[in-house]
N, C-alpha and C positions, 0 to 999 in steps of 0.2 A: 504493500500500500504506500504511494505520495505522502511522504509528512512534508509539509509545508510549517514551517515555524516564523513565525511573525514578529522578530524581536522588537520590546520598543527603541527607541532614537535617543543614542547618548551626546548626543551632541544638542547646546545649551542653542534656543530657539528654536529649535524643531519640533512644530507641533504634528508635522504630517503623517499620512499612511498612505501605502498604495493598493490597500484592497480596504472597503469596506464591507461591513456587515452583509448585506448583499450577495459579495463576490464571495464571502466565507462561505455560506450556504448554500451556493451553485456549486463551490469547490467540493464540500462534503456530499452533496447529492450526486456528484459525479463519482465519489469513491473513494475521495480524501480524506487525508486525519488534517485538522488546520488546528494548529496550537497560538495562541496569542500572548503573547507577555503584557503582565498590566501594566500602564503606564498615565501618571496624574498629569501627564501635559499631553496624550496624546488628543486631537482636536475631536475624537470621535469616540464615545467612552467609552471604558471595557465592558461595563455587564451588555451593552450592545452586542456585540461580539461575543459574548455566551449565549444572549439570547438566538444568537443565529446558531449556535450550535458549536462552538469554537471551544477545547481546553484554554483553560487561561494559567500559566504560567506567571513566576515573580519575575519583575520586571529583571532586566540583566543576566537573566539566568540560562541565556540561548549555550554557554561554552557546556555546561554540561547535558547540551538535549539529545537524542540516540545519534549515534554517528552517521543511521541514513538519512537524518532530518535535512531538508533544505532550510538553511537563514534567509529569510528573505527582511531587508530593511532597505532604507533609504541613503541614507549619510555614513559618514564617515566611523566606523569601527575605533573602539579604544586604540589607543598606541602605544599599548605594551610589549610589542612584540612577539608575543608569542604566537606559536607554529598555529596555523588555522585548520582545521582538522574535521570541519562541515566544509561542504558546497555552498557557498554562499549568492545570493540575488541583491545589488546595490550599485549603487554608485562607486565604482572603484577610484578614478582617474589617477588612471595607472599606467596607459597607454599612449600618452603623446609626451613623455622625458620628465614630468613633472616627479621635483625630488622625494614626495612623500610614495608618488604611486613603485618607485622599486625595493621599498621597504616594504611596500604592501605586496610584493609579487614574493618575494622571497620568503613570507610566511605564510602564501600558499606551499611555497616550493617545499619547504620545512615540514607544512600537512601534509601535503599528499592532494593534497584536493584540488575545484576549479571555483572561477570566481566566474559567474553569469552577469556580465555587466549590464546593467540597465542604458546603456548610452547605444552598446552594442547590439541589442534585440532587432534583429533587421529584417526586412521582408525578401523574398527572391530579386527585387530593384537594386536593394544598400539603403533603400528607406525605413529611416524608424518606423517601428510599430507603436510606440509612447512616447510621451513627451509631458514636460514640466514646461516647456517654452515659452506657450500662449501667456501663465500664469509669472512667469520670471516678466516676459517684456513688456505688462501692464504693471509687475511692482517695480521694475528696474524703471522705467519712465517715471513712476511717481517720484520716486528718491531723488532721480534726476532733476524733476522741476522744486523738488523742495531746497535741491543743495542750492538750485539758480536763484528761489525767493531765497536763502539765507546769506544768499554772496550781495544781492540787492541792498539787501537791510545793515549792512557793513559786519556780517560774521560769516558761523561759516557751521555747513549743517548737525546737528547734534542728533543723540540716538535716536534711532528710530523705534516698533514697534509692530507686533502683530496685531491684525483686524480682525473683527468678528465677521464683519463682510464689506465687500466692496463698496458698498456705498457709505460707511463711515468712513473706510479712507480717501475717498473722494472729497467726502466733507472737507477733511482736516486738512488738503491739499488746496482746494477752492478759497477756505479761507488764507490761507498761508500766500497765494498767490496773490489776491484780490489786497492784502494786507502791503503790499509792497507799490501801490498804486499806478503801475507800471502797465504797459501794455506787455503782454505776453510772448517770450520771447521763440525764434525760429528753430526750429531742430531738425537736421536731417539723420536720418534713421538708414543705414547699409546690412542688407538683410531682409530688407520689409517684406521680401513676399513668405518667408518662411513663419512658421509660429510665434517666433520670438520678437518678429519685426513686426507681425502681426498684433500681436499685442501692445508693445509699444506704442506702435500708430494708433492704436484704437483709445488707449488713453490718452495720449497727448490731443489726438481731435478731439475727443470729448473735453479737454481742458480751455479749448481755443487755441492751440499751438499750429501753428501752418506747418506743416511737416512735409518733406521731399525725403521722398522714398525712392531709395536704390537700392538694386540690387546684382545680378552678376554680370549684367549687360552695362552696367554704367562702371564697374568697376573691371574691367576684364583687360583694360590696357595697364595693369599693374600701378599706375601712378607716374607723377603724385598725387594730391587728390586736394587744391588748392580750396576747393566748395568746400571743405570738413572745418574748414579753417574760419569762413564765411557764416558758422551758422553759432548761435549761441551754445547749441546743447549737441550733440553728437550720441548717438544710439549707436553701437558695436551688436549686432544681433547676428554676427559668421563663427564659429567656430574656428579656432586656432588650427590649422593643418599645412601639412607643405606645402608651397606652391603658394602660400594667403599673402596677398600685398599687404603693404603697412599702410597703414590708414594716419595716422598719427608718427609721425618721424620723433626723433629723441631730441632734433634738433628744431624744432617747428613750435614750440610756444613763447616765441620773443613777443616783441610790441605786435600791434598791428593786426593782429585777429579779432575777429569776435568772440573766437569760442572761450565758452568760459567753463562749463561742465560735459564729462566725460562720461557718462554712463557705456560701463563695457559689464554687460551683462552675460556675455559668454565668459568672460572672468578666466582666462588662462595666463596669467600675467608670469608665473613661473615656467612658461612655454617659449622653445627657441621661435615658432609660429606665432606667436602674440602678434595682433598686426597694428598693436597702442606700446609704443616703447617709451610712454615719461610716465610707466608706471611700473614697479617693480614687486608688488603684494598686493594681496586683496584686501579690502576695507571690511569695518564687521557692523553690527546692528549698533552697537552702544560708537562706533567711528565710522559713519557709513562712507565716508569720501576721504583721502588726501590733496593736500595741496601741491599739486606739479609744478605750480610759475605761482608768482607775487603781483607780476607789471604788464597786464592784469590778471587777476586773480585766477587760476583756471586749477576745477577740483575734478579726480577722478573718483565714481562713483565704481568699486566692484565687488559686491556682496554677491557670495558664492552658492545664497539657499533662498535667493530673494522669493519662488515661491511660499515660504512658509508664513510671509507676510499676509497671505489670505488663505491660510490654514484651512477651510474648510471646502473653496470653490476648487481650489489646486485640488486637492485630495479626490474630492468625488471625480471631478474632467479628467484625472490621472488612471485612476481607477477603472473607469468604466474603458478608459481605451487596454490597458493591461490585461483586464480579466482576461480577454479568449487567448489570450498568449501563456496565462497562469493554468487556462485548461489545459494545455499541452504538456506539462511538467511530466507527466508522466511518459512520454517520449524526449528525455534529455539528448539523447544520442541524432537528432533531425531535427528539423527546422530551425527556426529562430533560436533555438537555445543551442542546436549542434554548431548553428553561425557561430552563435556566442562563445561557445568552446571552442571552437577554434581560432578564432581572435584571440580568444586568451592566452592556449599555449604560442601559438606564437611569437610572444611576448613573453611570453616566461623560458622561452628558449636563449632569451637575450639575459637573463641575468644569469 
């Protein structure tokens, strides 16, 4: 039988999950054991998830589950080191040079086991079959206009916060905007036609922001890309990969620009692909931007979980795209998940 284990999320801000109540119940009606760990921050309660029919598990406690149990979480695994000794389902980012992710390959390498990355779940195209994206580039655009209202008001933006729903962070950005008495500044968004652009664009028109949307046709002569320079706010919604222009040069924020915020919501900043070079880490909730130039002010916005800012829309739109790919767990060896293994060794053949 599928054991599926659902650990909760050790990483601070994370209130999401990628299967709801729902999908537990489809899971077990099809033949599976679905085990849940409890967790007091996850966005979606636990006795929900018993009521579907799910073992509930103490939170933390996925290292001792039986050795056939699949982990399935989201974020980032403790960093302790130790050898990983389940099959795991998460977010690795582990596979584009990033220095955490061959620490994390080499404690597969130490279990024995594989890591089924959620980035990697792809269809027979190389198209994901899920995504967080739509939900990053509506929160990644809001942070963006709030760092722009707090560069206005002469500071510079302070921590942020999860939402109970989209429309109170709307609020709080509406007012935050309106409060600076400014007309609303230009942003062009590289990526738009994808989820992440998609999202973006759709907050920022809903904000009153005039947004110029591009994507691989406007950017495919490599650069420079003089326009990024021209607009107040800049949306990064490409993935770091080889071959990716630089959108942002390391030598490109002197006088003379407009741009003032950097929202890089694909967030690879430890990537030799990064295609934004005057930033070198990601920003977090309690620091959501750093300062790249002084003359004038230009902040890079790169928070690396921005969906968990709407905790509950991300989780469901996440979910319901996942589930028919979580039916398949029981053929690990084909499809999307065989893709996934072998992505993975692949890469663990390099450490």
């Amino acid at each position: 039988m599928t054991h599926l284990w659902v650990r909760a999320e050790s990483r601070e801000n994370e209130d999401r999950v990628g299967i709801t109540p729902k999908g537990v119940a489809a899971l077990i009606a099809a033949g599976m054991r679905v085990t849940v760990e409890d967790s007091p921050r996850r966005v979606i309660p636990t006795q929900d998830y018993a009521g579907a029919g799910a073992e509930i598990a103490p939170e933390g406690s996925w290292p001792a589950a039986p050795d056939d149990a699949i982990v399935f979480g989201l974020k980032e695994l403790p960093e302790d080191g130790s050898p990983l000794r389940h099959r795991h389902i998460m977010f690795g980012h582990a596979f584009k040079g990033q220095s955490a992710g061959r620490v994390l390959l080499r404690r597969f390498k130490a279990g024995g086991r594989a890591l089924y990355d959620l980035e990697y779940l792809l269809d027979e195209n190389g198209r994901r079959l899920a995504a967080f994206g739509y939900w990053a580039g509506y929160a990644g655009a809001a942070v963006s206009l709030m760092a722009w209202a707090a560069q206005q008001r002469g500071g510079i933006c302070g921590p942020v916060h999860a939402y109970a729903a989209k429309d109170e962070m709307i609020g709080d950005l509406r007012a935050r905007l309106d409060a600076t008495g400014l007309p609303r500044p230009r942003a062009i968004v590289i990526g738009a036609k994808g989820r992440v652009g998609t999202g973006a664009s759709d907050l920022l028109t809903g904000m009153g922001v005039s947004v110029t949307r591009w994507d691989i046709e406007e950017t495919a002569h490599g650069g420079p890309f003089p326009e990024v320079l021209a607009h107040e706010i800049f949306i990064n919604a490409i993935l770091a990969r080889p071959g990716a222009p630089v959108f942002v040069a390391e030598g490109a924020v002197g006088s003379g620009r407009a741009l003032r915020v950097i929202g890089d919501i694909a967030c690879d900043p430890d990537s030799e692909f990064s295609p934004i070079k005057v930033y070198d880490r990601a920003t977090s909730w309690d620091k959501p931007v750093l300062r790249a130039a002084d003359t004038p002010e230009l902040d890079v916005m790169a928070i690396d979980n921005l969906p968990s800012m709407l905790p509950r829309e991300s989780s469901e739109d996440y979910a319901a795209q996942l589930l028919p790919v979580l039916e398949l767990l029981d053929r690990l060896d084909a499809g999307p998940w065989g893709r996934a293994e072998a992505i993975f060794r692949e890469y663990l053949n390099e450490v």
